[in-house]
MIVEX-235798 format. One record per residue (C-alpha): residue in three letters; x, y, z. Coordinates in steps of 0.1 Angstrom, whole numbers, padded with zeros to 4 digits, always signed. Layout:
// MIVEX-235798
alaXYZ/...
END
This chain:
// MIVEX-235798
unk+0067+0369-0310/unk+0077+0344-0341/unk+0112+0350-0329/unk+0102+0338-0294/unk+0093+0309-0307/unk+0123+0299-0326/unk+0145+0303-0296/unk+0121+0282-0275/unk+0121+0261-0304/unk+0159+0263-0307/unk+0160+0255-0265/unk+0138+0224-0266/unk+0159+0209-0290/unk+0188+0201-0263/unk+0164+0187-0239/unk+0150+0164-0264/unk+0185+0154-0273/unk+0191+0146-0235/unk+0154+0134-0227/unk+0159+0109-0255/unk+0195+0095-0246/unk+0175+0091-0215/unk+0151+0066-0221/unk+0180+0049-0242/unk+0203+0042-0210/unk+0166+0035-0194/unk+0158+0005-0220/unk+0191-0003-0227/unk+0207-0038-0214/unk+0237-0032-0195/unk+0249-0064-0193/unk+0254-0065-0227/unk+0270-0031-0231/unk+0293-0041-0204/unk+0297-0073-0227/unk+0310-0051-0256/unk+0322-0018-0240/unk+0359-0027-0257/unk+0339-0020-0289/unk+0334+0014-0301/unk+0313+0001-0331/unk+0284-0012-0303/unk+0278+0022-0295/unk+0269+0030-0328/unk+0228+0015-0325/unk+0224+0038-0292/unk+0237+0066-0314/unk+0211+0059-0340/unk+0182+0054-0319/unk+0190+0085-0301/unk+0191+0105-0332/unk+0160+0087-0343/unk+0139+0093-0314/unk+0148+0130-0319/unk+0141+0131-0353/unk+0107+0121-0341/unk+0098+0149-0313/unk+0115+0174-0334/unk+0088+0168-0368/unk+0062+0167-0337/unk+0072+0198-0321/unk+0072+0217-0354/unk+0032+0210-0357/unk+0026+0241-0335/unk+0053+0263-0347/unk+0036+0254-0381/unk-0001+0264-0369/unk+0016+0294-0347/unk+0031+0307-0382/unk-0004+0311-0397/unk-0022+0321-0374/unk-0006+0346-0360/unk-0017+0379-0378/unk+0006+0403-0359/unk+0035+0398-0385/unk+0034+0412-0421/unk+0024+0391-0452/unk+0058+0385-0463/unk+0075+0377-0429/unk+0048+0356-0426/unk+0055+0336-0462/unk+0092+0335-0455/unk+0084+0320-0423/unk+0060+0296-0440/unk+0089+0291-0462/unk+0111+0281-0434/unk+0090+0257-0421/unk+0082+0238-0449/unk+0118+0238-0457/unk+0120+0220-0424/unk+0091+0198-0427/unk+0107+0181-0463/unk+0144+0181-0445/unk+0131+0162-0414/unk+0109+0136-0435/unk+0138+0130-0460/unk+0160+0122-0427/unk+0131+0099-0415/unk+0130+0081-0449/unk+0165+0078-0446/unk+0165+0063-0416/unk+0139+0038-0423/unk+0154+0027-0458/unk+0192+0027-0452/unk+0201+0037-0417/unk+0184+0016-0394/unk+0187-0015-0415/unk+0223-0011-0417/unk+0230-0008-0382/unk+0210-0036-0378/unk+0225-0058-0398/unk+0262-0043-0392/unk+0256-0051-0350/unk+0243-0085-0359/unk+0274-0093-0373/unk+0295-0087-0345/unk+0321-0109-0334/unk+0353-0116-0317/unk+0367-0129-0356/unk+0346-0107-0377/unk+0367-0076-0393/unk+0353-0044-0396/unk+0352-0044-0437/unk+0331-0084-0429/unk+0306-0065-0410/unk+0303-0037-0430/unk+0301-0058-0460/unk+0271-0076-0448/unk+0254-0046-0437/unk+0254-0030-0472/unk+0244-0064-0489/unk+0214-0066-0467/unk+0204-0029-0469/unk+0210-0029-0505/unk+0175-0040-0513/unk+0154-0016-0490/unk+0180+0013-0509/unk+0164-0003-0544/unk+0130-0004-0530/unk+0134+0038-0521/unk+0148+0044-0555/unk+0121+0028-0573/unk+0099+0050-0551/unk+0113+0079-0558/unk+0115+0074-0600/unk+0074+0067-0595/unk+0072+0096-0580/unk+0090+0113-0603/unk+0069+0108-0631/unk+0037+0102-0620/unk+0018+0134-0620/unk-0018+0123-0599/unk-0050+0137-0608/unk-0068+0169-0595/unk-0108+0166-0584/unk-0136+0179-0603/unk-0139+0217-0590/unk-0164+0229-0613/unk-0192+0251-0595/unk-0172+0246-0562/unk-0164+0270-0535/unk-0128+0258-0529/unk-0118+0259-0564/unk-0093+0285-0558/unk-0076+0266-0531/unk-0075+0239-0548/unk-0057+0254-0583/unk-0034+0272-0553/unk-0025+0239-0538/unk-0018+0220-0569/unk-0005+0247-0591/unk+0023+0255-0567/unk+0037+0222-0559/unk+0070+0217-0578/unk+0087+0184-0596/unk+0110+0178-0562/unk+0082+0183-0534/unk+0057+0158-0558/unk+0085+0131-0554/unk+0087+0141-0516/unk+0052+0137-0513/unk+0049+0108-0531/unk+0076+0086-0508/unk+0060+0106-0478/unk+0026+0089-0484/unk+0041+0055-0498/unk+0058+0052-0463/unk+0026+0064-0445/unk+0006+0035-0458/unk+0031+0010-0441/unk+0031+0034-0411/unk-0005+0026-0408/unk+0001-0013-0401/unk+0025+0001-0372/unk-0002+0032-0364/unk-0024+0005-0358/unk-0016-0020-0339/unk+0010-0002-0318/unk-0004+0032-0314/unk-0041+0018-0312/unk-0031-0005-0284/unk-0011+0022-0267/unk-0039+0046-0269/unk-0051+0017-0242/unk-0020+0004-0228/unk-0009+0042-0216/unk-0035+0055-0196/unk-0045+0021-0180/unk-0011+0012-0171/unk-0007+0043-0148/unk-0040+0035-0136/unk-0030+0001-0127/unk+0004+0002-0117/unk+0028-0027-0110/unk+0016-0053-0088/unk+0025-0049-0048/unk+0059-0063-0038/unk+0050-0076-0011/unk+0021-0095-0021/unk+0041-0108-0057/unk+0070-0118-0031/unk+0052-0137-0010/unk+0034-0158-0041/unk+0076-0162-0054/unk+0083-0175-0014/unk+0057-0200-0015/unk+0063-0212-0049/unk+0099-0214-0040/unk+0090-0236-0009/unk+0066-0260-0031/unk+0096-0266-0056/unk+0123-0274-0031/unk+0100-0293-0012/unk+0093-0312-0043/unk+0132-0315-0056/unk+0140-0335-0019/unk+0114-0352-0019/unk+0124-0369-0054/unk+0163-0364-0042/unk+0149-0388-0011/unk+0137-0415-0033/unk+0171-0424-0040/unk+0187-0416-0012/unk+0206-0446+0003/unk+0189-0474-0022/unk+0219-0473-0044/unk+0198-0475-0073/unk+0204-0456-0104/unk+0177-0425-0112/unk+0154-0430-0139/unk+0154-0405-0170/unk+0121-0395-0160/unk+0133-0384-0128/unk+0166-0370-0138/unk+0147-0347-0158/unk+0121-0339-0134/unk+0149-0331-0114/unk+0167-0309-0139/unk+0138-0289-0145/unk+0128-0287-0107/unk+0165-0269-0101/unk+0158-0245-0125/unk+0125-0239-0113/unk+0144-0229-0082/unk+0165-0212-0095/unk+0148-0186-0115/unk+0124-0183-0086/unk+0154-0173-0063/unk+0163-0147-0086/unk+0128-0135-0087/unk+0128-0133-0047/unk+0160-0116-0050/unk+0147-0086-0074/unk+0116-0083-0053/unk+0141-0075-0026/unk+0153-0047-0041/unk+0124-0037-0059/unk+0115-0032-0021/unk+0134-0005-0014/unk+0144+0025-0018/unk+0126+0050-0054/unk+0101+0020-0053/unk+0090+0026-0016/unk+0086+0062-0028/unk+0064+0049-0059/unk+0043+0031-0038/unk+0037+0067-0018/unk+0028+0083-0049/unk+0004+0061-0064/unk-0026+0076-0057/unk-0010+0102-0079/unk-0003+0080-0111/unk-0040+0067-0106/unk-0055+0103-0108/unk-0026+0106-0140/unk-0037+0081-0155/unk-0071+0088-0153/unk-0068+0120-0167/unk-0051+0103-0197/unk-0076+0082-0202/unk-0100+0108-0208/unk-0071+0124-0232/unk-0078+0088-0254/unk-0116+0091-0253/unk-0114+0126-0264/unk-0092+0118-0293/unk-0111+0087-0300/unk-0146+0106-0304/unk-0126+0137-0322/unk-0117+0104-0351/unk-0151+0097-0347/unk-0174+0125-0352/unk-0145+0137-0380/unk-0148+0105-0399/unk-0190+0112-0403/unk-0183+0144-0414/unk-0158+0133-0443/unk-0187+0107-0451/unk-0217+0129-0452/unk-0198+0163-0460/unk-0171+0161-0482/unk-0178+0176-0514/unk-0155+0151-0534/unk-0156+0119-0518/unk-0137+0088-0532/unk-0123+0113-0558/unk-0100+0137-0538/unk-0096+0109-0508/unk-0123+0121-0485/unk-0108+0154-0478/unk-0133+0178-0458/unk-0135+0210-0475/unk-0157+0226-0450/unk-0159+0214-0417/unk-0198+0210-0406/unk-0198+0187-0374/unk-0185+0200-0340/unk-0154+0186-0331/unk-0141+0186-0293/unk-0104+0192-0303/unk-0113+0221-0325/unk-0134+0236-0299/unk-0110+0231-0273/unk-0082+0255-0297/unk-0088+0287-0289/unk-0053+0313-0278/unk-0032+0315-0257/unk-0038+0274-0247/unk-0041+0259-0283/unk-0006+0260-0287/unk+0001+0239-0256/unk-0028+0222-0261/unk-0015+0209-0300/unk+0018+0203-0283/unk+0008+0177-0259/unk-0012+0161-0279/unk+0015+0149-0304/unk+0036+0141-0274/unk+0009+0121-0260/unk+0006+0106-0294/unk+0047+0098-0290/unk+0044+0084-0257/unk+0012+0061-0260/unk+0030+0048-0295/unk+0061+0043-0269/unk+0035+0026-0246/unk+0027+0003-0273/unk+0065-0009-0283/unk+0070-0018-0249/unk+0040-0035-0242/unk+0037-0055-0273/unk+0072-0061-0277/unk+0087-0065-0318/unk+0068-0090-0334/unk+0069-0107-0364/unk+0030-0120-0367/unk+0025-0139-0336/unk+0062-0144-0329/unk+0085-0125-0303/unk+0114-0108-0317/unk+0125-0087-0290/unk+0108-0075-0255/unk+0114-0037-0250/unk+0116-0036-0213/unk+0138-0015-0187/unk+0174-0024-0183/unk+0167-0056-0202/unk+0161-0040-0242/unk+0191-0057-0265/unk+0206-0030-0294/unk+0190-0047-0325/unk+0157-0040-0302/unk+0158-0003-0300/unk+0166-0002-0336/unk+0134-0019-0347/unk+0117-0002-0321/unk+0132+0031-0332/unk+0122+0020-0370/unk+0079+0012-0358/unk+0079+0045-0339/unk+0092+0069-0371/unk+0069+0048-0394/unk+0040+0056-0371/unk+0051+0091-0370/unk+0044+0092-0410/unk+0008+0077-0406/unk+0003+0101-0379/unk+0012+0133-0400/unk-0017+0116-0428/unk-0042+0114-0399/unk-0036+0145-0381/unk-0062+0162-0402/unk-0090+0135-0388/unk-0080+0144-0351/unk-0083+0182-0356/unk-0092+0190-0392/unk-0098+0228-0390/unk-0070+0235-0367/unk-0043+0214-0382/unk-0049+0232-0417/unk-0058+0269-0405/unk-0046+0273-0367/unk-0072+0301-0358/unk-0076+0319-0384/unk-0107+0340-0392/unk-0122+0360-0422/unk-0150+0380-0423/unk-0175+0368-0449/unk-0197+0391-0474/unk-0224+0398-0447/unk-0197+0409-0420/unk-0200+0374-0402/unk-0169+0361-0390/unk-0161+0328-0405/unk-0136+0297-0392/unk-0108+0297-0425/unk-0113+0262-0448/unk-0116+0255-0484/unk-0143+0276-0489/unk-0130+0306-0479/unk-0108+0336-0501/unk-0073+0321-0508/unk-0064+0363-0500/unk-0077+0352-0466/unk-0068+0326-0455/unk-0032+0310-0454/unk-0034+0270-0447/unk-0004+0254-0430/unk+0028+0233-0446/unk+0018+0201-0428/unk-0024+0209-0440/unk-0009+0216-0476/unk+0010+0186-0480/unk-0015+0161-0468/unk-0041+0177-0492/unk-0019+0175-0521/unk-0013+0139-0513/unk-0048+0131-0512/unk-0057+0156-0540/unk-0034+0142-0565/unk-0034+0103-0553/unk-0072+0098-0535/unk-0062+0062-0529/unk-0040+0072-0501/unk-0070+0096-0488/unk-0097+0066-0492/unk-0069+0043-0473/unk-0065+0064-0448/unk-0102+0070-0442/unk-0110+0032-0434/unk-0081+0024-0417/unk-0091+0056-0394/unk-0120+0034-0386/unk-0099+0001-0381/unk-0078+0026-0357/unk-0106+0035-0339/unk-0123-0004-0335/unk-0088-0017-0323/unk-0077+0008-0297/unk-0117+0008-0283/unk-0114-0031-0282/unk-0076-0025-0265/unk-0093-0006-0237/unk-0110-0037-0227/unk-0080-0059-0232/unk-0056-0035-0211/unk-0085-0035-0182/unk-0088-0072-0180/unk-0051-0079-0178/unk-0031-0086-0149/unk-0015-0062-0133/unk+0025-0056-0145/unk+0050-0077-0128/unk+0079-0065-0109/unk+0102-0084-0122/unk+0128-0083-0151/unk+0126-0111-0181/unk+0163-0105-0190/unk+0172-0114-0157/unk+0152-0152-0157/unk+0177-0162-0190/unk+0206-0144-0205/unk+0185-0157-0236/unk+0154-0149-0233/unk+0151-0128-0266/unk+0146-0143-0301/
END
């Protein structure tokens, strides 16, 4: 069976390669890859954010493979350890390719594109790339020295049931998985800003936008027509003011005039796209819609469920855990029903865990492009269809890997039995079969990679844990208060920004 699942693992991996380069032609301006087609060295930010985005699904689709590994009791002890093995092996060579990423790849690209130019050699633009990346590599090399050396603390586990498991999960962690964990957590906390405001909006954003749907063409065309007829009525009737009196036009009016043509203009290329838009895949949408509204609605339970899963798990850590503050709020023993847990049982928890980090990827997704790349209140870059520039999907790239991270530190608050035992059992000293935690027999009991490293994080370093707890509740306030915002806004518009001004991005 584990071998069935490496080679469905194995299969996924080229349709997330071609699913991704998908929705990178789908974002991606062509005008300005037409623009520099001659250039082989504009390809190279399509190239990253397509490895990027499947660096992403590819940490999210080992979650299950993870849980599947322990908890599946067919397979001896040691197939099952070399498995477990395996997978953590994978779990520390994905996150080091993430941190990579975030540090020195994406910032270089960045900053090598920006450079482009008709009289800028290749050594210039490479050049400026490394002199602007050079302080991101300092800031991960300073990370990874801390982490070297600083050794964390362990909780008080005197008179405690989950003593054992705790020795277990500290003893065992070497010098190199320490410095791992420690630049693991250190980009988590600024994956939580991103977690935040992008995934808690798109928890929103998602399910209400396929609720919602575009606005009707017709009806948005026939607001553009009669716009269009106000403004030219407008520009002849200050044209005619001059007409024949052979007097000169005031400024006033030459610039009322200026900005009237333009008015006109734009709105004749917004009549034009609602043409099109007419026609054709978007005749078919409008056929379907009653299907994305009963989509979307099911979605929108999907973020209520999660929502009250972050809730009821969040009391639990406050009134149950053992340790507290002093091991970062980690739950040793599960005591509050949870509807994720209780929706895990075989052969469905599998697909179940699967979908939910996929949901997690597309309502962070949801987020980016409704929200746009920021910096405070400012717009950087809209990510939009067929109107996202390159330095755009890098930065958007760079917010979805960073909320990956803070997603790995919260997965235990969305299911915190599963995600650390799968379903696992052990029968307890009266014959009583018992849920796996940190109570139970380490002989038992095997918890996963993913459920071992976050409770070594917040073992060793309990600030992370206590961070993580409160901005869990931030999490939960902001996309609740998004839900209202998403409802109250306007429907989407059919049209394209990009195609309004060449320059519409920052």
């Amino acid at each position: 069976m584990i071998a069935i699942a490496w080679i469905i693992f194995a299969a996924v991996i080229l349709g997330i390669l071609i699913f991704n380069y998908g929705i990178v032609v789908y974002l991606s301006d062509p005008k300005l890859s037409r623009a520099r087609e001659e250039s082989a060295d504009s390809k190279l930010p399509k190239f990253v954010t397509v490895v990027g985005l499947c660096l992403i699904m590819l940490c999210l689709g080992l979650i299950p493979i993870d849980i599947y590994v322990v908890s599946d009791t067919s397979m001896s002890e040691e197939t099952r350890n070399t498995m477990f093995d395996v997978v953590q092996i994978l779990y520390y060579v994905l996150y080091g390719c993430i941190l990579g990423a975030i540090f020195v790849v994406i910032p270089f690209t960045y900053f090598f594109y920006e450079e482009f130019g008709e009289n800028v050699s290749f050594c210039r633009r490479v050049f400026a790339g490394c002199k602007y990346t050079i302080f991101l590599v300092l800031a991960a090399v300073i990370i990874l020295v801390i982490g070297l050396f600083v050794q964390g603390g362990s909780p008080s586990t005197e008179d405690k049931d989950y003593k054992k498991y705790v020795e277990k999960i500290i003893d065992t962690e070497n010098r190199g998985e320490a410095v791992m964990n420690f630049a693991f957590a250190c980009a988590g906390l600024l994956g939580l800003v991103t977690w935040l405001i992008y995934t808690g909006y798109g928890f929103a954003s998602f399910p209400v936008g396929f609720m919602k749907g575009a606005k009707d063409v017709s009806e948005e065309a026939g607001e553009v027509d009669a716009d269009l007829v106000v403004t030219q009525e407008r520009r002849r009737a200050l044209q005619s003011k001059y007409m024949g009196a052979g007097a000169a036009m005031s400024r006033r009016d030459e610039a009322s005039l200026s900005l009237l043509r333009d008015k006109e203009r734009k709105l004749n290329t917004h009549a034009q796209q609602l043409h099109v838009a007419g026609k054709g895949c978007n005749r078919l949408y409008g056929c379907l819609r009653p299907f994305f509204f009963l989509f979307g609605f099911f979605f929108f339970i999907v973020t209520v469920v999660l929502l009250v899963s972050m809730v009821l798990t969040n009391i639990d850590k406050l009134l149950n855990s053992e340790c507290g503050f002093s091991c970062g709020y980690v739950l040793t023993n599960p005591k509050r029903w949870n509807p994720l847990d209780a929706l895990l049982y075989f052969p469905m928890d599998y697909i179940v865990v699967g979908l939910v980090v996929m949901y997690i990827f597309f309502t962070t997704l949801s987020g980016v492009t409704s929200i746009g790349i920021r910096a405070l209140w400012i717009l950087l870059y809209r990510i939009k269809a067929r109107a996202t520039r390159p330095q755009g999907l890098l930065l958007a790239t760079l917010i979805m890997m960073l909320s990956l991270v803070a997603f790995n530190l919260e997965i235990l608050t969305l299911f915190p039995q599963y995600a650390s035992y799968g379903s696992q059992t052990y029968r307890d000293e009266a014959g009583a079969e018992q849920d796996c935690s940190l109570a139970a027999p380490t002989e038992l009991c095997k918890m996963t990679a993913i459920g071992t490293m976050i409770h070594r994080i917040f073992m060793r370093m309990p600030f992370f844990g206590v961070i993580c707890y409160f901005a869990t509740w931030v999490f939960i306030g902001f996309a609740s208060l998004s839900l209202i915002i998403a409802a109250l806004r306007s429907r989407q518009s059919n049209l394209n920004p990009a195609d309004e001004d060449p320059d519409w991005d920052f």
